[in-house]
MIVEXLUM-457134 format. One line per 8 residues: number of its first residue (from 1); their letters; for each residue x, y, z of N, C-alpha, C. Coordinates in Angstrom, 1 decimal, decimal comma, always signed. Layout:
residues N
NUM> a> X Y Z X Y Z X Y Z ~ ... .
This chain:
residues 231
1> xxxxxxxx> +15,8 -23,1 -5,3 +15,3 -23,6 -6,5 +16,4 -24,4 -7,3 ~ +16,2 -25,5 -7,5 +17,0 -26,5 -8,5 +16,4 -26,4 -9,9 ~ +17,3 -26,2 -10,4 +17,0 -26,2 -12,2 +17,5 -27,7 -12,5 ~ +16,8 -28,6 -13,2 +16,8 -29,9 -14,0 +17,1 -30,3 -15,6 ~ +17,8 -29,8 -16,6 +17,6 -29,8 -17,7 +17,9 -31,0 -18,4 ~ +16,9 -31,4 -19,5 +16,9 -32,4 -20,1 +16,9 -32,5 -21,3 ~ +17,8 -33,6 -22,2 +17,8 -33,4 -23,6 +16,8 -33,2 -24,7 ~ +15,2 -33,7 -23,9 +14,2 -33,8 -24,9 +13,2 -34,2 -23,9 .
9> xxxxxxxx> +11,8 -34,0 -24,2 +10,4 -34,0 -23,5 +10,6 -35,3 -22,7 ~ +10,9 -36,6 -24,1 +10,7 -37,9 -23,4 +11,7 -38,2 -22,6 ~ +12,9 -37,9 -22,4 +13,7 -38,0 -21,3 +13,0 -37,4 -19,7 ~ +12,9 -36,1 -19,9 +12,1 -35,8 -18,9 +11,5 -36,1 -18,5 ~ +9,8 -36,8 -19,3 +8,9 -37,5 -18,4 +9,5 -39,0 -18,5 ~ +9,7 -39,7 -18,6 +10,9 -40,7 -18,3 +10,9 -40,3 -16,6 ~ +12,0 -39,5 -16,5 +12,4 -39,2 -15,0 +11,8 -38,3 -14,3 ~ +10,7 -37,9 -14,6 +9,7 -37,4 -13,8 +9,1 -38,0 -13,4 .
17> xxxxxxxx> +8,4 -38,9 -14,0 +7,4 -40,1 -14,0 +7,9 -41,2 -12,7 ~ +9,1 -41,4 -12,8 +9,5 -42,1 -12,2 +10,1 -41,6 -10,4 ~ +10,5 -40,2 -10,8 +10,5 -39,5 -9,7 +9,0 -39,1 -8,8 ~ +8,2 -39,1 -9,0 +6,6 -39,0 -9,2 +6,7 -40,0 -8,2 ~ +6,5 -40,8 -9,1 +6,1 -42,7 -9,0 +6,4 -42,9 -7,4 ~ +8,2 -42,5 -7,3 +8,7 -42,6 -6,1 +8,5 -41,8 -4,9 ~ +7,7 -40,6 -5,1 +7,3 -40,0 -3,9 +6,6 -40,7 -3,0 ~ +5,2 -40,8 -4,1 +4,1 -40,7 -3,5 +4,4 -42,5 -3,2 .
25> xxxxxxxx> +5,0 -43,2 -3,5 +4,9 -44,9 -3,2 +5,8 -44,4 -1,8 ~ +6,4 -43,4 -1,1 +7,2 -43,4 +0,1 +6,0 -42,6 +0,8 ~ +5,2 -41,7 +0,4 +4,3 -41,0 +1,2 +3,0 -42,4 +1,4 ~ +2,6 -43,7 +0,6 +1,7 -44,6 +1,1 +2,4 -45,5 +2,1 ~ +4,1 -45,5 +2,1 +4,1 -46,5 +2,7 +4,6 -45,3 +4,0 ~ +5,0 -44,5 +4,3 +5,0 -43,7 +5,5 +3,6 -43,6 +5,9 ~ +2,2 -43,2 +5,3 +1,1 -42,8 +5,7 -0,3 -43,3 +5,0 ~ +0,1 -44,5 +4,7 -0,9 -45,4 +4,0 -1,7 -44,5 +2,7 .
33> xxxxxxxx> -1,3 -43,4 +2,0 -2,0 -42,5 +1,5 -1,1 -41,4 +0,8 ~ -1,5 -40,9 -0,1 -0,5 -40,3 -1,4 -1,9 -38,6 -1,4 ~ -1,2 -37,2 -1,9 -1,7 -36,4 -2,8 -0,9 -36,2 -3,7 ~ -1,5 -36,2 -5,1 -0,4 -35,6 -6,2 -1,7 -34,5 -6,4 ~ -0,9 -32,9 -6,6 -1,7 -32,0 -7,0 -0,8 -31,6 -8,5 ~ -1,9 -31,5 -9,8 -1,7 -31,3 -11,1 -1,4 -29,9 -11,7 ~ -1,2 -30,0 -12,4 -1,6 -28,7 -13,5 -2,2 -28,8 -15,1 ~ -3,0 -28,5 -15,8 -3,7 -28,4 -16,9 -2,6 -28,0 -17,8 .
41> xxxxxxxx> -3,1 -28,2 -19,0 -2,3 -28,1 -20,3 -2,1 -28,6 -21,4 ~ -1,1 -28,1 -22,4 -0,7 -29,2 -23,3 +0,7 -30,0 -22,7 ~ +1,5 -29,2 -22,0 +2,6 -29,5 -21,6 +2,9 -30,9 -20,8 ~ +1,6 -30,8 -19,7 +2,0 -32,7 -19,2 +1,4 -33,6 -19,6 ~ +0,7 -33,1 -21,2 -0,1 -34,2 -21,1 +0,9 -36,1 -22,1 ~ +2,0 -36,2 -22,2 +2,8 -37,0 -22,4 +3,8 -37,2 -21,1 ~ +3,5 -36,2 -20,4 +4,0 -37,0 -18,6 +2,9 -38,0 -18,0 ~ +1,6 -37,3 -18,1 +0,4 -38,3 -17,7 +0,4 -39,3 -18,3 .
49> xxxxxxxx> +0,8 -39,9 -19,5 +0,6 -41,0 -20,2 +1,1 -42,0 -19,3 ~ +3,0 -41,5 -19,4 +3,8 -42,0 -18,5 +3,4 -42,4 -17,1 ~ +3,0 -41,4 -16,5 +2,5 -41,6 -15,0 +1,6 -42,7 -15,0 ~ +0,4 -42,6 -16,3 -0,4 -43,7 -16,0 -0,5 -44,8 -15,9 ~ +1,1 -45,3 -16,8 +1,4 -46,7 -16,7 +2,6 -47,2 -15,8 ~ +2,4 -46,4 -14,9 +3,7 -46,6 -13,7 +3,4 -47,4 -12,7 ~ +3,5 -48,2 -12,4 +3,4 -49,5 -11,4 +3,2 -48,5 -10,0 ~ +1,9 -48,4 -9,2 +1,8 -47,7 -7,8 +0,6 -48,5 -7,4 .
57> xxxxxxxx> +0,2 -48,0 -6,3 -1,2 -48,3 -5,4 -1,7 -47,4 -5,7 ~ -2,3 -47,3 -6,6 -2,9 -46,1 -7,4 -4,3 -45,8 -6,2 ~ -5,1 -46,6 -5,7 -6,2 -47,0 -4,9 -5,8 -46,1 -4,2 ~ -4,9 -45,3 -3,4 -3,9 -44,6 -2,2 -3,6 -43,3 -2,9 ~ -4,1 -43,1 -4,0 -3,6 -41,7 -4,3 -4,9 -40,8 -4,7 ~ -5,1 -39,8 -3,9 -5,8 -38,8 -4,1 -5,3 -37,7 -5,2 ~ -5,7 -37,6 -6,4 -5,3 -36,4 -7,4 -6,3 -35,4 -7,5 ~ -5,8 -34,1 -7,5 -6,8 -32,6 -7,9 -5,9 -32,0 -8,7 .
65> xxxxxxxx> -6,2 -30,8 -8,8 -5,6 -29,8 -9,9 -5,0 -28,5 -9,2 ~ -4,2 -27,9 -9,8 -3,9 -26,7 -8,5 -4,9 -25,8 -9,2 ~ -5,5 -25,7 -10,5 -6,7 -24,9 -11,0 -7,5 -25,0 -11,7 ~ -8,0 -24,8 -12,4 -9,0 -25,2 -13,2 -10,2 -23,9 -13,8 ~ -10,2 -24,1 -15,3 -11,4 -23,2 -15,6 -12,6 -23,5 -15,4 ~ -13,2 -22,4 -15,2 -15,1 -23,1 -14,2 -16,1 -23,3 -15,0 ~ -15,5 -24,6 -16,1 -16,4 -25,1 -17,1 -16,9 -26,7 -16,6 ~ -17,9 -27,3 -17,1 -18,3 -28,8 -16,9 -17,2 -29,7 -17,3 .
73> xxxxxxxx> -16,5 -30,8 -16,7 -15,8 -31,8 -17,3 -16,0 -32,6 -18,9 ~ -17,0 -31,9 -19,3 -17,2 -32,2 -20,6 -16,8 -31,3 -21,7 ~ -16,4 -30,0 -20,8 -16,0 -29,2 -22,2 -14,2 -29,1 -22,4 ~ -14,1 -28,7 -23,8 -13,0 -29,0 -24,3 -11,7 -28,5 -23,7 ~ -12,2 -27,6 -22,7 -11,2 -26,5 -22,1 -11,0 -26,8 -20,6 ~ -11,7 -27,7 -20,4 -11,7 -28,3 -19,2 -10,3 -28,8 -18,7 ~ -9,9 -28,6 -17,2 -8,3 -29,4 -17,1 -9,2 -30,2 -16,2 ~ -10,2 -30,8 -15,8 -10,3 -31,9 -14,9 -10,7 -32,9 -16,5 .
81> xxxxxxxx> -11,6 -32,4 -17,9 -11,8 -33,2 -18,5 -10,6 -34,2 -18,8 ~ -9,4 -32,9 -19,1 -8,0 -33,3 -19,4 -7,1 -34,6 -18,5 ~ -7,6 -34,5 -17,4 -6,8 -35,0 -16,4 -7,4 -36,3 -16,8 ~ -8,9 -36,6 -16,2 -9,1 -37,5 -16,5 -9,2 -38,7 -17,7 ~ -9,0 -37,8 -19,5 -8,7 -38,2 -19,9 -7,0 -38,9 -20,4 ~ -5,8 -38,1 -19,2 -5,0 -38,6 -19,7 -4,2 -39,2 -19,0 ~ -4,6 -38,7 -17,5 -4,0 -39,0 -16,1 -5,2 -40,9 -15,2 ~ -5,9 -40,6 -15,6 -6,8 -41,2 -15,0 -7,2 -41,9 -15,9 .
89> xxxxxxxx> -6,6 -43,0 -16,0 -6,6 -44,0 -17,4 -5,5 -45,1 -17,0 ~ -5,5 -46,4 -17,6 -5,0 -47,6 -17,2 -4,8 -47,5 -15,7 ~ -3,3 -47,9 -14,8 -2,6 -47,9 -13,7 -3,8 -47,2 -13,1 ~ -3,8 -46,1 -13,2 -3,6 -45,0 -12,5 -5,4 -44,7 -12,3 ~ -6,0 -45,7 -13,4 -8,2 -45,0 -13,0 -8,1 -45,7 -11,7 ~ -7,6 -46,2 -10,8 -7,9 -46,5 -9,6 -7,7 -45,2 -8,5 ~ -7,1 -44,2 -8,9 -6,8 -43,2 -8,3 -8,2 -42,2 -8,4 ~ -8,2 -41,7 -7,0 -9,7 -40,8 -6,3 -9,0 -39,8 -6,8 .
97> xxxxxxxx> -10,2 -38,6 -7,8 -9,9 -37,4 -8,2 -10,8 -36,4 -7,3 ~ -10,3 -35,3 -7,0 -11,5 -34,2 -6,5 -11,1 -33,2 -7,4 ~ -12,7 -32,8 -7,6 -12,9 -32,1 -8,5 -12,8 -30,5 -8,0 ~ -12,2 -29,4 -8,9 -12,4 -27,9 -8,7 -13,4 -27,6 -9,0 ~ -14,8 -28,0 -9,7 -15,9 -27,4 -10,5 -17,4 -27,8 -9,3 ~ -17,9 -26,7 -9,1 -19,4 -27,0 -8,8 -20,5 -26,9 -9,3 ~ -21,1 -28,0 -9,6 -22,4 -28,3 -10,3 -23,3 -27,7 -10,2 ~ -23,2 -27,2 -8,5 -24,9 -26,4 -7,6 -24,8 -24,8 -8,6 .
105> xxxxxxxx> -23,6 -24,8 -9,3 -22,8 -23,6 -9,5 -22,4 -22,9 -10,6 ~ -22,9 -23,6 -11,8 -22,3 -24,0 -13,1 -21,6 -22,8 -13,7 ~ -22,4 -22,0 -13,6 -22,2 -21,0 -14,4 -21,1 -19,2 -13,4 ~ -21,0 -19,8 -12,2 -20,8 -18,8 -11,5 -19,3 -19,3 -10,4 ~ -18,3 -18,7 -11,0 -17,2 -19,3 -9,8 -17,3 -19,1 -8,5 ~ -17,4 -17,7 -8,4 -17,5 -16,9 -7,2 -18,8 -17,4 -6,1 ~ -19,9 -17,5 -7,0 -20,3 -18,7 -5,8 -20,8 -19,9 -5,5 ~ -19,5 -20,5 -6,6 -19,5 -21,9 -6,1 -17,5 -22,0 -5,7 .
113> xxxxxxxx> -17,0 -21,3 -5,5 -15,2 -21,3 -4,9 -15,6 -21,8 -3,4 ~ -16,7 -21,8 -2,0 -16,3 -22,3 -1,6 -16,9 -23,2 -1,1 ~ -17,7 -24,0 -1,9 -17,9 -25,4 -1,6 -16,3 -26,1 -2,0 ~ -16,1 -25,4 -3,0 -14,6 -26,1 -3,5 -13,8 -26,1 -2,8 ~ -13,4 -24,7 -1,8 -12,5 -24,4 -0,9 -12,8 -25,8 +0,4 ~ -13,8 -25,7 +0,6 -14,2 -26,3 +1,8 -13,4 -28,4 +1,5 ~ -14,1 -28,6 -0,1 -13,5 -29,9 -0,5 -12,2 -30,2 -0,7 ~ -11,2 -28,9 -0,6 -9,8 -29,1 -0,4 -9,3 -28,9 +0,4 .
121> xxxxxxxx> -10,3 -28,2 +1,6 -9,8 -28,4 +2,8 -9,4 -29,4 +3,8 ~ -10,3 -30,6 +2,7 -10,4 -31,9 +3,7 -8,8 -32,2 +3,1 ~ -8,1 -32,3 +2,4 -6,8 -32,6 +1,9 -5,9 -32,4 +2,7 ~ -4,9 -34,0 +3,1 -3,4 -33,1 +3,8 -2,6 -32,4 +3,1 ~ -1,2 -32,1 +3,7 -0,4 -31,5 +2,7 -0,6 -32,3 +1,5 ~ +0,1 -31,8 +0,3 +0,2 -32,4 -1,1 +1,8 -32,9 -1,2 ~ +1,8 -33,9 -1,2 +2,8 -35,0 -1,3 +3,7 -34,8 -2,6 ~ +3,0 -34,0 -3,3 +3,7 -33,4 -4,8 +3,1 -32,5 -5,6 .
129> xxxxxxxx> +3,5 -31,6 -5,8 +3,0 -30,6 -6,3 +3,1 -30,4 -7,8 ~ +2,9 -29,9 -9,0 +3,1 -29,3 -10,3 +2,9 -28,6 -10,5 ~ +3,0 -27,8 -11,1 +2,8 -26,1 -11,7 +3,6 -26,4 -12,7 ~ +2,6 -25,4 -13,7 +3,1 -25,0 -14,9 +3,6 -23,2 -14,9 ~ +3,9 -22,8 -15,5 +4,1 -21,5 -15,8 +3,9 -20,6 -16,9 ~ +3,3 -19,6 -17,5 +2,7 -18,6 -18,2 +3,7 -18,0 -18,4 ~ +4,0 -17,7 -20,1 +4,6 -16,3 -20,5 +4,6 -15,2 -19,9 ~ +3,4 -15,0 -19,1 +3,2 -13,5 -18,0 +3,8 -13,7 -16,8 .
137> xxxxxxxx> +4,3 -15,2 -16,3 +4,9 -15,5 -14,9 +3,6 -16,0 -14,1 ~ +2,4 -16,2 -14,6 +1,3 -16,4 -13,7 +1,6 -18,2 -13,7 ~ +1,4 -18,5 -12,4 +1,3 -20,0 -12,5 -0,2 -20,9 -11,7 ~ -0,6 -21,8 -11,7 -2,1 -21,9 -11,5 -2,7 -20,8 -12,1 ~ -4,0 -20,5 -11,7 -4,7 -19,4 -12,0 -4,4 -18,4 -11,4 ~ -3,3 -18,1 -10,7 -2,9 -16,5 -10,6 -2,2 -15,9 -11,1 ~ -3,3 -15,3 -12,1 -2,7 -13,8 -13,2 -2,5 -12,8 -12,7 ~ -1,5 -12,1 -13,0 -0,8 -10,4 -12,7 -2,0 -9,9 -13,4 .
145> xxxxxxxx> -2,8 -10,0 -14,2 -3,6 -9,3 -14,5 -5,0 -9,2 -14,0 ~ -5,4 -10,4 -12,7 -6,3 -10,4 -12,2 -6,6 -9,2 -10,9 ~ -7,5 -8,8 -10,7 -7,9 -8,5 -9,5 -7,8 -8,7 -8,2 ~ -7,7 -10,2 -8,8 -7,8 -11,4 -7,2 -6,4 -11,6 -7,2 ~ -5,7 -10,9 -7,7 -3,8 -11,7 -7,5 -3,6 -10,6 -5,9 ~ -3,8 -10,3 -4,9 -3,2 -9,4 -4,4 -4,0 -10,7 -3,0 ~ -5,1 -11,2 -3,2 -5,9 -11,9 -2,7 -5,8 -13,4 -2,5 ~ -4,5 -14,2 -3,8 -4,6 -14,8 -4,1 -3,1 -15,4 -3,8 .
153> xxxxxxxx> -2,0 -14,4 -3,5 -1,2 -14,3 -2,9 -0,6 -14,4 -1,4 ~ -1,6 -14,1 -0,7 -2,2 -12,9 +0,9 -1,9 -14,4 +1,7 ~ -0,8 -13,9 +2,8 -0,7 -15,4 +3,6 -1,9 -15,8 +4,5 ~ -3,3 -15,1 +4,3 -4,2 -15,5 +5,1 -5,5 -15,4 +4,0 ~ -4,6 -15,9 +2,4 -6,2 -15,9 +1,3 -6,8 -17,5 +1,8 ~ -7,8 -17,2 +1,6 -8,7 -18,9 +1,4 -7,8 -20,0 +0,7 ~ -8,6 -21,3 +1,0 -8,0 -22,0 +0,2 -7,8 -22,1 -0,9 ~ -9,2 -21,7 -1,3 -9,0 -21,7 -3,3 -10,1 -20,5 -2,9 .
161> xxxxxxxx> -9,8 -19,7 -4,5 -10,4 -18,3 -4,8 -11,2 -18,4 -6,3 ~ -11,7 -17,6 -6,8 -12,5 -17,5 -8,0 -11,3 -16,3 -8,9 ~ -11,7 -16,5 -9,9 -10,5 -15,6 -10,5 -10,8 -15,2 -11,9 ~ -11,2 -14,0 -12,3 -11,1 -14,1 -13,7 -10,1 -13,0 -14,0 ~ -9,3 -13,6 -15,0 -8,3 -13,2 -15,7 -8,6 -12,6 -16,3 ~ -7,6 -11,1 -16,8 -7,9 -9,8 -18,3 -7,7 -10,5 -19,4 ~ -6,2 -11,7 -19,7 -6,1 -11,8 -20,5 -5,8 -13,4 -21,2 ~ -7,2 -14,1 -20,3 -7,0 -15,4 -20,9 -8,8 -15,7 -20,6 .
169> xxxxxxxx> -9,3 -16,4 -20,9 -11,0 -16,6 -21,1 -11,3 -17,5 -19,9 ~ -12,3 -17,2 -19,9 -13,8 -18,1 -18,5 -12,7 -17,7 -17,1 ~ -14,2 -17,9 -16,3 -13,8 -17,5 -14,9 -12,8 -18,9 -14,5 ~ -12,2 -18,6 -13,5 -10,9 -19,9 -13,3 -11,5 -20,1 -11,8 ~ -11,0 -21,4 -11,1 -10,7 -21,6 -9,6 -9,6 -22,3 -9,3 ~ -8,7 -21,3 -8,3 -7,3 -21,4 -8,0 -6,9 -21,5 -7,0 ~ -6,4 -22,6 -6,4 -5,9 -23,0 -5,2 -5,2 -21,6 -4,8 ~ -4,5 -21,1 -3,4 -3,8 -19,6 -3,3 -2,2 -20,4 -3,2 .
177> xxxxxxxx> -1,9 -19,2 -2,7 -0,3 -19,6 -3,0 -0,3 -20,0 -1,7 ~ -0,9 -19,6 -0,2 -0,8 -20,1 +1,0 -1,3 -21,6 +1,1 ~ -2,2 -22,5 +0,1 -2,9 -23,8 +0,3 -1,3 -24,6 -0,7 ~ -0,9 -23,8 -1,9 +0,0 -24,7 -2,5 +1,5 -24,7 -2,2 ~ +1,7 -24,1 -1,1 +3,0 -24,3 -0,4 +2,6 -24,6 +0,8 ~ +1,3 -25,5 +0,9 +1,5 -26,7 +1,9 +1,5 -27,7 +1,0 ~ +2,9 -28,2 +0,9 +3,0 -29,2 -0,4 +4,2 -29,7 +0,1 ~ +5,1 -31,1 +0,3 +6,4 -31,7 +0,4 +7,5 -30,9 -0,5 .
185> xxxxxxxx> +6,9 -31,0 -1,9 +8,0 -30,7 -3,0 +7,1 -30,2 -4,2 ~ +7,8 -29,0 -4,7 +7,2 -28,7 -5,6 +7,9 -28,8 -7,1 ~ +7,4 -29,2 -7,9 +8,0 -29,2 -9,4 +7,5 -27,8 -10,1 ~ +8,3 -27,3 -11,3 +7,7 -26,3 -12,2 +8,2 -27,0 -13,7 ~ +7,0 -27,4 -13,9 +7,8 -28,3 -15,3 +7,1 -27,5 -16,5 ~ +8,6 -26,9 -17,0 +8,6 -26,3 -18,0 +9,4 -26,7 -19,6 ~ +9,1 -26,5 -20,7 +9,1 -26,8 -21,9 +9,2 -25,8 -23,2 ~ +10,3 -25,7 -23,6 +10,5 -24,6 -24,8 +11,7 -23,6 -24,3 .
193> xxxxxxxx> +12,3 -23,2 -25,2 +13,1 -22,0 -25,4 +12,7 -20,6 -24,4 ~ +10,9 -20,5 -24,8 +11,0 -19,3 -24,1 +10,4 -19,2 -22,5 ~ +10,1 -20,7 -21,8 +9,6 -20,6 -21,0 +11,3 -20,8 -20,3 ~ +12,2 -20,9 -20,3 +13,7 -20,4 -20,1 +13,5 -19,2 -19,6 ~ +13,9 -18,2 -20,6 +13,6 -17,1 -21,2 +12,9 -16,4 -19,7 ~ +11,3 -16,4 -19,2 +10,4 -16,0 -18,3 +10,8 -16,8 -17,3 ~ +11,5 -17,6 -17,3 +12,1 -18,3 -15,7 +13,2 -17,0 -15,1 ~ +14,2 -16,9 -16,3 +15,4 -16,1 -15,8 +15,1 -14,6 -15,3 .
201> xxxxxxxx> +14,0 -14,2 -16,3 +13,0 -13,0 -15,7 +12,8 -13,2 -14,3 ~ +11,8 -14,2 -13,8 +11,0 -14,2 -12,8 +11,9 -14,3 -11,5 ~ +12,9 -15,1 -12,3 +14,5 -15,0 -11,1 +15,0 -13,7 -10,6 ~ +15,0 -13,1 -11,6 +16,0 -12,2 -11,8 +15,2 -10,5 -10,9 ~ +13,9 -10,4 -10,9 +12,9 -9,6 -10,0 +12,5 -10,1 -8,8 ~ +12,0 -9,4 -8,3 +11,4 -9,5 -6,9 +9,9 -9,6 -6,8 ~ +9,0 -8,7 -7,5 +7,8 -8,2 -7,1 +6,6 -9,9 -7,6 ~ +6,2 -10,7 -6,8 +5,0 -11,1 -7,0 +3,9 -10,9 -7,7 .
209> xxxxxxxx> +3,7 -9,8 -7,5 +2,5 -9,3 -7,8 +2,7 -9,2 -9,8 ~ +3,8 -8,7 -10,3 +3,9 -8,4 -11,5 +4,1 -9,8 -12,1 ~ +4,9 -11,0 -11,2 +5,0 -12,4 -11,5 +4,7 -13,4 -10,8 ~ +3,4 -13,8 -10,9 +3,4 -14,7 -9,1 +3,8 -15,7 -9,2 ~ +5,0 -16,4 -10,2 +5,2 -17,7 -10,0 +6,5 -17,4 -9,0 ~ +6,7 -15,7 -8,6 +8,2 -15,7 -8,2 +7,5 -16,1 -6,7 ~ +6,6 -16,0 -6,2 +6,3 -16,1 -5,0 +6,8 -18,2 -4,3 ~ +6,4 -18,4 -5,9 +6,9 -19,9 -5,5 +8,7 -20,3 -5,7 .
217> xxxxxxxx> +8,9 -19,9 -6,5 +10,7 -19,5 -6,6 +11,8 -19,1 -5,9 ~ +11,2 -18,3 -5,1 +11,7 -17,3 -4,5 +11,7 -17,8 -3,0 ~ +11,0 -18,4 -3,0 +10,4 -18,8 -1,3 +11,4 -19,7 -0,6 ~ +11,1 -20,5 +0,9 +12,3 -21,0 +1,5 +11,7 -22,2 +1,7 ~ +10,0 -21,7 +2,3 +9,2 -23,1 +3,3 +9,7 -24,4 +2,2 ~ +9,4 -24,7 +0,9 +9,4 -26,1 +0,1 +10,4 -25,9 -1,0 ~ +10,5 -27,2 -1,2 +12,0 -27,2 -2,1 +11,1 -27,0 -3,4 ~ +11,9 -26,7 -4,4 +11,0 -26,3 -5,9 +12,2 -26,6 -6,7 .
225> xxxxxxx> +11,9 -27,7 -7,4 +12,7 -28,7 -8,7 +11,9 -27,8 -9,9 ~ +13,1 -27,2 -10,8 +12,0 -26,9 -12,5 +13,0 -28,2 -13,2 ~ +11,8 -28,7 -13,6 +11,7 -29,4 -14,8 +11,8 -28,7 -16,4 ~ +12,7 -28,8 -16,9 +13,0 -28,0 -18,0 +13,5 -28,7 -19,6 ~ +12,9 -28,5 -20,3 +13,4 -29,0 -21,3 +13,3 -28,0 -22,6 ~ +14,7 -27,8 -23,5 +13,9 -27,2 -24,9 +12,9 -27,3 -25,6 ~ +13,3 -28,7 -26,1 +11,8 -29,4 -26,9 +11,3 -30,9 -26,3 .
């Protein structure tokens, strides 16, 4: 794990954006074809701006989400709403989104996870990865306080799982930790004082299960850059 620290948000996405930019334009011209896999939030949503007006073959880049809550793209809590509103705009609406949410399914994760599984199956590795990270250490939708974290972790879980969390709302769908370390490079781009703070934690223990972002930290298979800034 490489720690990144930067004087301020816009510096970072500055050189995120631009580091971004540069993957995936070496993964079209190696393989005619780009994945960037996302993360939801408040935190990237002034990196996507950036990203969006970044000179690419955007037409070549396939984007998804590493999770998502199992609501319609219309609701406010939506990360595919999110995405598309902030990622998938100027440059960048030329870029193919797949979606985590099933329609046939609306109301029920669990059985609509694997038409979803099956739609990320068609995906190569992910050419760039993002994750965010939780106060609790959970990153995508795998919460220490779920059920499905023992499942969600498991080097032979599905591609994506259904997930409801104790202590955050609506059912989720979450790529596993086995689908998101088939990935080139992983970022954890983090922001504030205290997500510091729960980094040095998640360093500093062993157990997954109490923090699953250590499972991505901690690991050897992919390189993992945190993106960090105070403010």
């Amino acid at each position: 794990m490489q720690l990144h620290t930067f004087d301020s948000s816009a510096a970072l996405n500055q050189q995120f954006a631009t580091e971004i930019s540069s993957r995936l334009a070496a993964a079209i011209a190696e393989k005619g074809a780009a994945t960037l896999v996302v993360s939801g939030g408040k935190t990237p949503l002034p990196l996507f701006k950036t990203l969006s007006e970044t000179d690419l073959d955007w037409s070549r880049v396939t984007i998804t989400l590493a999770d998502d809550r199992w609501l319609p793209e219309t609701h406010a809590d939506s990360n595919e709403g999110l995405v598309k509103a902030n990622l998938l705009q100027g440059k960048a609406a030329k870029a193919r989104f797949i979606s985590l949410f099933d329609n046939t399914s609306p109301d029920d994760a669990y059985q609509g996870a694997a038409t979803v599984a099956a739609r990320v199956a068609e995906l190569p590795v992910f050419d760039v990865l993002i994750l965010g990270m939780g106060e609790d250490g959970h990153t995508a939708s795998l919460f220490p306080c779920s059920k499905e974290i023992q499942a969600g972790l498991a080097t032979d879980a599905p591609v994506a799982l259904a997930v409801t969390p104790v202590t955050a709302p609506y059912q989720r769908l979450s790529l596993s930790k086995t689908r998101l370390l088939n990935s080139s490079v992983i970022y954890l781009h983090l922001v504030g004082p205290k997500k510091l703070t729960v980094l040095e934690q998640a360093m500093a223990g062993q157990d997954p299960l109490q923090m699953p972002v250590r499972a991505f930290l901690q690991q050897q298979q992919v390189p993992v850059h945190v993106m960090f800034t105070a403010n």
